[in-house]
C-alpha positions as CSV (number, residue, x, y, z in Angstrom):
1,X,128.8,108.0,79.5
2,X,125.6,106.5,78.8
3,X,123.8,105.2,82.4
4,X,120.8,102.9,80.9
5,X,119.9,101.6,84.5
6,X,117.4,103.7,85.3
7,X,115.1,100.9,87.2
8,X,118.2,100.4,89.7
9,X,119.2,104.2,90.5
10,X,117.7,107.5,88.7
11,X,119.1,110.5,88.4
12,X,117.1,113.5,89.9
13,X,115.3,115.4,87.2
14,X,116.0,119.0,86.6
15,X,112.5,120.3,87.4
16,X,112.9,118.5,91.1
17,X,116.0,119.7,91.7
18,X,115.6,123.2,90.6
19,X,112.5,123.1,92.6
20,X,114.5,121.8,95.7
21,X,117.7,124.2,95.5
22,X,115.9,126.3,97.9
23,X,115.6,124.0,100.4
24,X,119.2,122.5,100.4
25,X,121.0,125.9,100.2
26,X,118.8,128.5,101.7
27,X,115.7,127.4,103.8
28,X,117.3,123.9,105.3
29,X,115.9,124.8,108.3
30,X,114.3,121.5,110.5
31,X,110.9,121.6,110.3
32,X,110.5,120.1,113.8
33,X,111.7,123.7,115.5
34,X,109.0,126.7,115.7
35,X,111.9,129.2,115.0
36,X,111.2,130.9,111.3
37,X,113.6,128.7,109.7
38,X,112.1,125.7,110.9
39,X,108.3,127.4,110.3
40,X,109.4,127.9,106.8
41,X,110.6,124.4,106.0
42,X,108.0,122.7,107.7
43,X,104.8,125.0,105.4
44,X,107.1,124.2,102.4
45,X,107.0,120.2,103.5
46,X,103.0,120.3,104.1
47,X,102.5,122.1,100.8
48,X,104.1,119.3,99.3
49,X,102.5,117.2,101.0
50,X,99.0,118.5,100.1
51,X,100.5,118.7,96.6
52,X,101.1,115.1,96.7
53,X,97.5,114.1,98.4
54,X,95.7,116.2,95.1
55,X,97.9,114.3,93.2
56,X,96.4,110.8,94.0
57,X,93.2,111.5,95.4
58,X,93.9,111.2,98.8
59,X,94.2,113.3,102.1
60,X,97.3,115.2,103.6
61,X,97.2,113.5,106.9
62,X,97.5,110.0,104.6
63,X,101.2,110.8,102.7
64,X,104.3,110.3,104.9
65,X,107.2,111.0,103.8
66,X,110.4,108.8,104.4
67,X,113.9,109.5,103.2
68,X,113.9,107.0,100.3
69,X,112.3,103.7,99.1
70,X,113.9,101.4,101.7
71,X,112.6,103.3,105.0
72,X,109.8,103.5,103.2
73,X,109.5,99.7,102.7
74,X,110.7,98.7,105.9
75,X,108.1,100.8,107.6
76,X,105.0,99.9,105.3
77,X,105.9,96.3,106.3
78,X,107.7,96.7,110.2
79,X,103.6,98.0,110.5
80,X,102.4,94.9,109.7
81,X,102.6,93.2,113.7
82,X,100.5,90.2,112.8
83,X,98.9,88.2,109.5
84,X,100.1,86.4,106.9
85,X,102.5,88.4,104.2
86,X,102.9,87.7,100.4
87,X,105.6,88.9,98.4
88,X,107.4,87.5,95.7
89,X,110.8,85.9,95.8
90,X,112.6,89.0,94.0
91,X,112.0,91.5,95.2
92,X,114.0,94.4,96.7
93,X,116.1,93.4,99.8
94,X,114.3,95.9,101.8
95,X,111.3,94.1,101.3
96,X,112.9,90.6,101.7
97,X,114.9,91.4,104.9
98,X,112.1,92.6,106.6
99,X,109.9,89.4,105.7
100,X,113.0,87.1,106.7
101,X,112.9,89.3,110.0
102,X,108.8,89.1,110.5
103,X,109.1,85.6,110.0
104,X,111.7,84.9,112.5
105,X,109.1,86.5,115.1
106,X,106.4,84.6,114.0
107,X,104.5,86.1,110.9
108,X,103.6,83.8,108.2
109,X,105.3,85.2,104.8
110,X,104.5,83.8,101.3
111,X,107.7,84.3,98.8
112,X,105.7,83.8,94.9
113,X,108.0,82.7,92.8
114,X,108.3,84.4,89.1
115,X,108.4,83.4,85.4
116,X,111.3,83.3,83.2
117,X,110.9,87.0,82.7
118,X,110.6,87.9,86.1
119,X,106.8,88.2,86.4
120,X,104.3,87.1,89.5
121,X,101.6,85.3,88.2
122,X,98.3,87.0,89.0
123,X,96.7,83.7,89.4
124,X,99.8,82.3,91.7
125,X,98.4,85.4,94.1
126,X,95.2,84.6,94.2
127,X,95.8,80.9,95.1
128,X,98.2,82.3,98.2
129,X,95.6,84.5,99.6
130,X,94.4,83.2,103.2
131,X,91.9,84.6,105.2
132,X,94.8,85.9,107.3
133,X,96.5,87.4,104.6
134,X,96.8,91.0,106.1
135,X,99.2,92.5,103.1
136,X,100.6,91.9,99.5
137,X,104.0,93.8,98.5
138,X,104.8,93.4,94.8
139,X,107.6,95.8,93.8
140,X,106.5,97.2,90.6
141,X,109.3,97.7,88.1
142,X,112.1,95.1,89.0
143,X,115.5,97.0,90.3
144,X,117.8,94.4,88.4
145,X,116.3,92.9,85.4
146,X,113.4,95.8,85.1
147,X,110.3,93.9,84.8
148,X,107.0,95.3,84.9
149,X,104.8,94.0,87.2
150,X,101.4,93.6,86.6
151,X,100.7,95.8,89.6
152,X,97.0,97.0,88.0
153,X,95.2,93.4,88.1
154,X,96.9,92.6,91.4
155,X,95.5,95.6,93.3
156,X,92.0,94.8,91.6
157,X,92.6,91.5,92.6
158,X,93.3,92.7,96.4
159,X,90.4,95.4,96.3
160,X,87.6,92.4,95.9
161,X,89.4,90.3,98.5
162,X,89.8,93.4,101.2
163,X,93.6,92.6,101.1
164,X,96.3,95.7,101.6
165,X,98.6,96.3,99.0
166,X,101.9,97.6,99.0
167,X,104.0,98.6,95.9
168,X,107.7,99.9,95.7
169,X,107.1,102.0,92.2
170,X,110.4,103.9,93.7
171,X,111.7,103.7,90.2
172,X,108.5,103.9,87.8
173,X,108.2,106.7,85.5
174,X,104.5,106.2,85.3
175,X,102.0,108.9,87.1
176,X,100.6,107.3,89.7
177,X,97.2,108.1,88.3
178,X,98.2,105.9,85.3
179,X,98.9,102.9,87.7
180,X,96.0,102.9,89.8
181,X,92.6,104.1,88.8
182,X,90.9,104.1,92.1
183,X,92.9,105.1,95.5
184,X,91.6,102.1,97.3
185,X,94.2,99.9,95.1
186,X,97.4,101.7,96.8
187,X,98.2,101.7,100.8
């Protein structure tokens, strides 16, 4: 079988799971407990995390981990309690339900629409940007029809106008050092 859908679901690399057999057969301890189990799993999750920090130029205390891209979407924008939202009108349905949900509690969303190919117009996000606009989440390889966003010139865009920006790059095989250049272009 050939699986060619690789912006929808990836398969876990070798090098990551080799690196993680530890840690699901011998030290699964929780890293909440101060027994040595737990003691052990919980330095193994903060070298990670300082791994992860170096990685993109930013401090420990800044990474949280979730357990996928959907808690990890939901909470980036369930932390948003009040301003006005952009997002585009495809993205991922963690992303969308959320903004239906925000917006049913008040919270002004702005759905973009997208080109023929699937792309948000840089200058379509400019034009929604109010001076409540508290964050922008543009997912940046599309989970069904794999379009690149042009995720770059949006968070340049956002850096001059003091705007948060949120990405799902859940499924990129870029290095996040290739995507973003300076670490105030990523939240």
């Amino acid at each position: 079988m050939i699986y060619a859908d690789n912006a929808s679901t990836t398969k876990i690399s070798d090098s990551v799971l080799e690196k993680m057999l530890p840690y699901l057969r011998e030290e699964f301890g929780n890293a909440s407990n101060l027994y040595s189990f737990g003691m052990r799993s919980k330095h193994a999750i903060e070298k990670a995390r300082q791994q992860v920090a170096n990685l993109i130029d930013a401090l420990p205390e800044e990474i949280i981990f979730t357990s996928g891209g959907s808690e990890g979407n939901n909470w980036i924008l369930s932390s948003i309690v009040s301003g006005h939202i952009i997002t585009s009108s495809i993205e991922h349905h963690s992303i969308l339900n959320v903004c239906h949900d925000l917006e049913n509690r008040g919270i002004p969303v702005t759905y973009l629409p997208v080109n023929e190919c699937g792309l948000v117009s840089i200058e379509d996000v400019k034009n929604a940007i109010r001076e409540d606009t508290k964050l922008v989440s543009i997912m940046f390889a599309n989970n069904e029809i794999g379009t690149i966003q042009p995720i770059a010139e949006i968070g340049k865009l956002l850096h001059k106008r003091g705007v948060l920006f949120h990405t799902d790059a859940n499924k990129s095989s870029e290095k996040p050092q290739q995507i973003f250049q300076k670490k105030s272009y990523y939240l």
